[in-house]
DRENTORKOL-3810 file (N, C-alpha, C; in nm, 4 decimals):
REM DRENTORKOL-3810
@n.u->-2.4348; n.v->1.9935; n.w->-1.3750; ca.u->-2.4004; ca.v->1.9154; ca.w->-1.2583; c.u->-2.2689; c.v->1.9695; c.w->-1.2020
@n.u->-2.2729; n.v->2.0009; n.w->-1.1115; ca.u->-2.1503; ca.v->2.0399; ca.w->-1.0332; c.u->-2.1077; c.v->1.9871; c.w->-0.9010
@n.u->-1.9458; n.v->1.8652; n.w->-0.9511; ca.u->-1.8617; ca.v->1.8130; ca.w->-0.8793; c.u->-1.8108; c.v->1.8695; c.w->-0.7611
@n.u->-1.8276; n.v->1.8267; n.w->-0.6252; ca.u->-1.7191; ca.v->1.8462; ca.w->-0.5355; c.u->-1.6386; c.v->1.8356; c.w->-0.5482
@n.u->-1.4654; n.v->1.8907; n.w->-0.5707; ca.u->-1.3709; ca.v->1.8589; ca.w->-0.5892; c.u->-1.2369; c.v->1.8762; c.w->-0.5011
@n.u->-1.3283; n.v->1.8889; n.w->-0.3561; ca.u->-1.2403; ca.v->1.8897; ca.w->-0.2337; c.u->-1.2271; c.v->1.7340; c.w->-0.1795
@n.u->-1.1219; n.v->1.6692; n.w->-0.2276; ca.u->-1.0912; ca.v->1.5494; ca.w->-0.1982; c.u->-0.9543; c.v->1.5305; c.w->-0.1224
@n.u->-0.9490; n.v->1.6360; n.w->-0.0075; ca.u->-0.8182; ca.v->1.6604; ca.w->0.0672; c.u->-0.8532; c.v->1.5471; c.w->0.2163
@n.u->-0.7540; n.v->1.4619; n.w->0.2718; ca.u->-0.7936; ca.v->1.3653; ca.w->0.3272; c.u->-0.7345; c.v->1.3810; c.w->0.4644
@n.u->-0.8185; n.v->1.4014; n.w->0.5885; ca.u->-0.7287; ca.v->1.4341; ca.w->0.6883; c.u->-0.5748; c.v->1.3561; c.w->0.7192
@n.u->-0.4714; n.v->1.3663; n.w->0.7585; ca.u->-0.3364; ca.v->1.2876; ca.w->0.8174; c.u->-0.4370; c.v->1.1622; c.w->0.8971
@n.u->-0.5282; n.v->1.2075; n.w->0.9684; ca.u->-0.5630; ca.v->1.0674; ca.w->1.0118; c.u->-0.6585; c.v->0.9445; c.w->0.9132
@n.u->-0.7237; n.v->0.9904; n.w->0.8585; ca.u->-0.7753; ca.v->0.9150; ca.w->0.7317; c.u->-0.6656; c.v->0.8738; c.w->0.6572
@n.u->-0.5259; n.v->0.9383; n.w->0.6074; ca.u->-0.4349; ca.v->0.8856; ca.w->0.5739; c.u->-0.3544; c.v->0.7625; c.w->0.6400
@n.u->-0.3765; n.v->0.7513; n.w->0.7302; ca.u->-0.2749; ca.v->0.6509; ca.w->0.8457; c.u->-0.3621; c.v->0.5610; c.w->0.8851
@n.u->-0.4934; n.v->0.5650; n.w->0.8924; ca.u->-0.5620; ca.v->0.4445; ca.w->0.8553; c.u->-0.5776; c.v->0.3518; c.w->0.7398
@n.u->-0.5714; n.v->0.4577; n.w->0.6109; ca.u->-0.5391; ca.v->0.3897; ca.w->0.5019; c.u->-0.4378; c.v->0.3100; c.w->0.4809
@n.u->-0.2882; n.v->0.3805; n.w->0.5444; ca.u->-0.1882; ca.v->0.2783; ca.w->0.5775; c.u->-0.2014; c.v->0.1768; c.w->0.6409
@n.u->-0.2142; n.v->0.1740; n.w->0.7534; ca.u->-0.2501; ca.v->0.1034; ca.w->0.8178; c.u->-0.3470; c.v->-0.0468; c.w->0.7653
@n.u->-0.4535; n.v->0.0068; n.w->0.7237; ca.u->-0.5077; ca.v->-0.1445; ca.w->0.6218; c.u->-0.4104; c.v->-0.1471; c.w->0.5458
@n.u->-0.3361; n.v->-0.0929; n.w->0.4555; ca.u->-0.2503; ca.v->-0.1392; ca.w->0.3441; c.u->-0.1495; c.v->-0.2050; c.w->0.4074
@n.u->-0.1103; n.v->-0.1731; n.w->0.5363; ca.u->0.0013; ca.v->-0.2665; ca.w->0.5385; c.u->-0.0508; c.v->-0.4186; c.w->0.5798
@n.u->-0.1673; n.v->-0.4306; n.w->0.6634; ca.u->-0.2378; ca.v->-0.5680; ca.w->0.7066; c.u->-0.2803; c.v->-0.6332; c.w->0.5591
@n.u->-0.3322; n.v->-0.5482; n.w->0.4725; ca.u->-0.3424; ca.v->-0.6684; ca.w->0.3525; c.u->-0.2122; c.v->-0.6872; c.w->0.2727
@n.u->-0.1155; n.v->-0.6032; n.w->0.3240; ca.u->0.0117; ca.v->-0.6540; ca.w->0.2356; c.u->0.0614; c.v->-0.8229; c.w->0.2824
@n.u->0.0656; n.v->-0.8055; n.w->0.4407; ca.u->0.0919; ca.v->-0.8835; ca.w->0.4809; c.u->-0.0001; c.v->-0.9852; c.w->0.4451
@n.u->-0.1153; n.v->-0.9948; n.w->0.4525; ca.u->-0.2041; ca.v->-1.1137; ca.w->0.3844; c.u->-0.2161; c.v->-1.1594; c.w->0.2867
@n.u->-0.1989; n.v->-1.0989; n.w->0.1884; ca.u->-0.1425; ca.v->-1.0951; ca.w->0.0518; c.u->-0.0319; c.v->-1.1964; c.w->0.0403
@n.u->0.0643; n.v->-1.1475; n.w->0.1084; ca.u->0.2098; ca.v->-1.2357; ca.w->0.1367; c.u->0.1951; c.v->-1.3576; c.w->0.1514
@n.u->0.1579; n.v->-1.3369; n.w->0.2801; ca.u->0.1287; ca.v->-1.5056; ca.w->0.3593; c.u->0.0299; c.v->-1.5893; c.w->0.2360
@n.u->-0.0557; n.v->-1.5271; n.w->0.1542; ca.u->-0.1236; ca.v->-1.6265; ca.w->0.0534; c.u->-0.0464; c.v->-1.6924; c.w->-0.0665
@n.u->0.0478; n.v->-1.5784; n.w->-0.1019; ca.u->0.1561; ca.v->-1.5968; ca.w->-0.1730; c.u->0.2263; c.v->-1.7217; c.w->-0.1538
@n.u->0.2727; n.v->-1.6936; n.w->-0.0190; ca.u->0.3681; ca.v->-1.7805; ca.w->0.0639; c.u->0.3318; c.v->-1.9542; c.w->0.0860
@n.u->0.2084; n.v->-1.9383; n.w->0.0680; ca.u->0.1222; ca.v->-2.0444; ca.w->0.1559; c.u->0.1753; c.v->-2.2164; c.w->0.0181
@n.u->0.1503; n.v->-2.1485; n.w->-0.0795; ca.u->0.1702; ca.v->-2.2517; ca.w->-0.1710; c.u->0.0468; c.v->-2.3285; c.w->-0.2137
@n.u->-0.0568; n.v->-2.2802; n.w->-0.2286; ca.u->-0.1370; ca.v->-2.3596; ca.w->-0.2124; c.u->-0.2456; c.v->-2.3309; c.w->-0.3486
@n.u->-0.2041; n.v->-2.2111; n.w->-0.4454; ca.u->-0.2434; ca.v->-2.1796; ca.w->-0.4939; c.u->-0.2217; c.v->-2.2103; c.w->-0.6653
@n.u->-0.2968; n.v->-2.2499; n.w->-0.7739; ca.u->-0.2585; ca.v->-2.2830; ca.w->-0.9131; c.u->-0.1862; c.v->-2.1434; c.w->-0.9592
@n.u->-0.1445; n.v->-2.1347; n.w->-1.0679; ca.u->-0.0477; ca.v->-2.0125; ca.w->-1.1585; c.u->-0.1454; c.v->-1.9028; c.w->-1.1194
@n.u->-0.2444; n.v->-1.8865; n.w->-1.1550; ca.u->-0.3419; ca.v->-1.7529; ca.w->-1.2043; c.u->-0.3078; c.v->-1.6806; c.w->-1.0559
@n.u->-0.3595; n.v->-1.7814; n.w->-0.9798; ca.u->-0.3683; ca.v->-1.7314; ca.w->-0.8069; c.u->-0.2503; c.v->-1.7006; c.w->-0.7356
@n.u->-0.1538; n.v->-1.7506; n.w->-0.7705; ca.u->-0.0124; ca.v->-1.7073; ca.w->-0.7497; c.u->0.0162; c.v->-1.5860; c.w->-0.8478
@n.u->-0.0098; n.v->-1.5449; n.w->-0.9506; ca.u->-0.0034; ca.v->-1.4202; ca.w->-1.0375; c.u->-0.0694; c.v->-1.3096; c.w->-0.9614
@n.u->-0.1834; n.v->-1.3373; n.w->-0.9048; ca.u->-0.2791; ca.v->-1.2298; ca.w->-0.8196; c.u->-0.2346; c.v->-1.1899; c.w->-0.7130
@n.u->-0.1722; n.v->-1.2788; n.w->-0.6313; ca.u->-0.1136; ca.v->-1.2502; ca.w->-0.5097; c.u->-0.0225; c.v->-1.2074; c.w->-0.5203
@n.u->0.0948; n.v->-1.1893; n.w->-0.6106; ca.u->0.1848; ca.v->-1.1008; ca.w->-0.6028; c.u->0.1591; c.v->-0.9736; c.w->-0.6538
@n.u->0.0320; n.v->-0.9497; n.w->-0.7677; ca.u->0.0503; ca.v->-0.8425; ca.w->-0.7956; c.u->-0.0252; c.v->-0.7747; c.w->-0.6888
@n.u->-0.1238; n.v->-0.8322; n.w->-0.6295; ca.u->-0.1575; ca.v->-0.6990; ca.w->-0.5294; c.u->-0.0643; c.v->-0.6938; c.w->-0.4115
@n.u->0.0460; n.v->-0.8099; n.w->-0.3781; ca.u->0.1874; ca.v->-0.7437; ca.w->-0.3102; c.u->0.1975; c.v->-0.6821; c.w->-0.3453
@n.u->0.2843; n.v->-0.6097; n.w->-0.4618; ca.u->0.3455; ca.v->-0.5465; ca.w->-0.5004; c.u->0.2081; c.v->-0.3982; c.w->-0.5546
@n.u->0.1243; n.v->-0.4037; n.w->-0.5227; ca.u->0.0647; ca.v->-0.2736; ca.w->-0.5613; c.u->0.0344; c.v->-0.2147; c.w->-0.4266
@n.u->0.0823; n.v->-0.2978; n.w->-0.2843; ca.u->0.0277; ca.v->-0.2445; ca.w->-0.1995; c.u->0.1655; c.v->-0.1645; c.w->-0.1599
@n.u->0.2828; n.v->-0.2507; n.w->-0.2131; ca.u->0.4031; ca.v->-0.1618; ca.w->-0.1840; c.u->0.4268; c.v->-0.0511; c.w->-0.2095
@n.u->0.3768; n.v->-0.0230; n.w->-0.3086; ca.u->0.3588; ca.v->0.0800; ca.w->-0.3508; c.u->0.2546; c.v->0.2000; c.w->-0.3129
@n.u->0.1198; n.v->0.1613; n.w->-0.2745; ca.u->0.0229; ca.v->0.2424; ca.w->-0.1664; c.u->0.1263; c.v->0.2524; c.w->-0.0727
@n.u->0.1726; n.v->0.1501; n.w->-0.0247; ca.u->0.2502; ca.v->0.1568; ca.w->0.1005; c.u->0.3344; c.v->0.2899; c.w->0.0895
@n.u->0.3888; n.v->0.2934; n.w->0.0310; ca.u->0.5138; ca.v->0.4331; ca.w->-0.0002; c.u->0.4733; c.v->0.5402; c.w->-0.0604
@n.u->0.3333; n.v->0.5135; n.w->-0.1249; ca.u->0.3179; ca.v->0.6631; ca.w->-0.1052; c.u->0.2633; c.v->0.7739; c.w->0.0263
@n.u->0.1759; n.v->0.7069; n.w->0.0649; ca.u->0.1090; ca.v->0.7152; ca.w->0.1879; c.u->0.2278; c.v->0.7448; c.w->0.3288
@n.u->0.3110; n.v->0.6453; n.w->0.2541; ca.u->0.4526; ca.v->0.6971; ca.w->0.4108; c.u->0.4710; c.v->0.7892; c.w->0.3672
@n.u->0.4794; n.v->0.8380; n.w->0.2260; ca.u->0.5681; ca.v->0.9690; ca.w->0.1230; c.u->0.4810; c.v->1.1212; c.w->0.1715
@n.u->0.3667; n.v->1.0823; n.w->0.1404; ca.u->0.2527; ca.v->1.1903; ca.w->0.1811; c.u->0.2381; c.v->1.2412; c.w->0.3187
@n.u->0.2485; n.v->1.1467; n.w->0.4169; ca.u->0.2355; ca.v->1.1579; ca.w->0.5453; c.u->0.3796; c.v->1.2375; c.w->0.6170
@n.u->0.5120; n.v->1.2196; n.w->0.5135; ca.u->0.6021; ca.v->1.2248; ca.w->0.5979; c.u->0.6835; c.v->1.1553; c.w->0.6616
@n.u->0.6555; n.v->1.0565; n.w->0.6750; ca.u->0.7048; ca.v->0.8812; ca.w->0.7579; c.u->0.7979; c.v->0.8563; c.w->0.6464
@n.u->0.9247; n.v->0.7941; n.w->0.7289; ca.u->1.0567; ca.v->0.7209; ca.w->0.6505; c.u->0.9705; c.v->0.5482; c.w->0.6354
@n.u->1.1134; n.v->0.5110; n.w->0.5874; ca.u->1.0457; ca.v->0.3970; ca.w->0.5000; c.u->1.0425; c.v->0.2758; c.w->0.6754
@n.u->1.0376; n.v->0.1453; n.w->0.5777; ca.u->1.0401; ca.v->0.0356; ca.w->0.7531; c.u->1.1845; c.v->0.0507; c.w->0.8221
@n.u->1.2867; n.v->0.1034; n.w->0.6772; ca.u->1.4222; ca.v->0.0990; ca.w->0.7447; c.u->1.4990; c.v->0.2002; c.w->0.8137
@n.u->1.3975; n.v->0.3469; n.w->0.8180; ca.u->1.4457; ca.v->0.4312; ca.w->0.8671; c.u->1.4484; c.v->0.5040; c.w->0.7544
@n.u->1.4815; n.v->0.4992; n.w->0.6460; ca.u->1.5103; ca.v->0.6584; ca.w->0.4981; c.u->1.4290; c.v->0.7068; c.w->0.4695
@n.u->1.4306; n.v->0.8263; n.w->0.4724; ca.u->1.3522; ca.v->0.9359; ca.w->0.4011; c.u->1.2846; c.v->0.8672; c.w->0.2948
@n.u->1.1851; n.v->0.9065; n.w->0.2301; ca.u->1.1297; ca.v->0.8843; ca.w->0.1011; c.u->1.1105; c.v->1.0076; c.w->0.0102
@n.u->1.2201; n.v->1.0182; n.w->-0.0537; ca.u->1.2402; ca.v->1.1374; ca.w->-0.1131; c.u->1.1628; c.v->1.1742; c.w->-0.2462
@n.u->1.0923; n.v->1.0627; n.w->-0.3095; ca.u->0.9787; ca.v->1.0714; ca.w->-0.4077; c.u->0.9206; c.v->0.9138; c.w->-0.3947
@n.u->0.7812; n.v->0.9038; n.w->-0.3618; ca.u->0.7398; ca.v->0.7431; ca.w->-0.4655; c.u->0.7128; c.v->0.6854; c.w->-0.5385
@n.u->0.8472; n.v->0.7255; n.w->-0.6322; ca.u->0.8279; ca.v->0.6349; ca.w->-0.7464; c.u->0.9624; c.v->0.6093; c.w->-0.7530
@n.u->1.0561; n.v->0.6563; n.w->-0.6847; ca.u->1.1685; ca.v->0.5583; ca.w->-0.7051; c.u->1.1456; c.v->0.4307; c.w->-0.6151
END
């Protein structure tokens, strides 16, 4: 069996990907935010905050794009 292993993603397929990542960050948030949720569901909602922050920055990192505040992103993982 032999894998395709050209998984190179155009800049614009990239910036759409952002692009949803940042709309479910924000939704994510606001569920967070909302209060309305028992422990487990409040555990979920932050962690996929915080995993989108992270899509989030790499995707700015890959693309080239500074962060929301203007800085470079000089690796993402700091």
């Amino acid at each position: 069996m032999v894998l395709d292993m050209d998984t190179r993603r155009s800049a614009e397929e990239l910036r759409e990907m952002l692009r949803e990542a940042e709309e479910r960050k924000v939704l994510w948030e606001k569920h967070f935010k909302s209060g309305t949720m028992n422990v487990r569901q409040n555990a979920e909602a932050l962690r996929n905050y915080t995993a989108l922050r992270g899509v989030i920055k790499t995707l700015r990192w890959t693309l080239n794009l500074s962060d929301p505040a203007g800085k470079k992103i000089v690796h993402p993982l700091d």
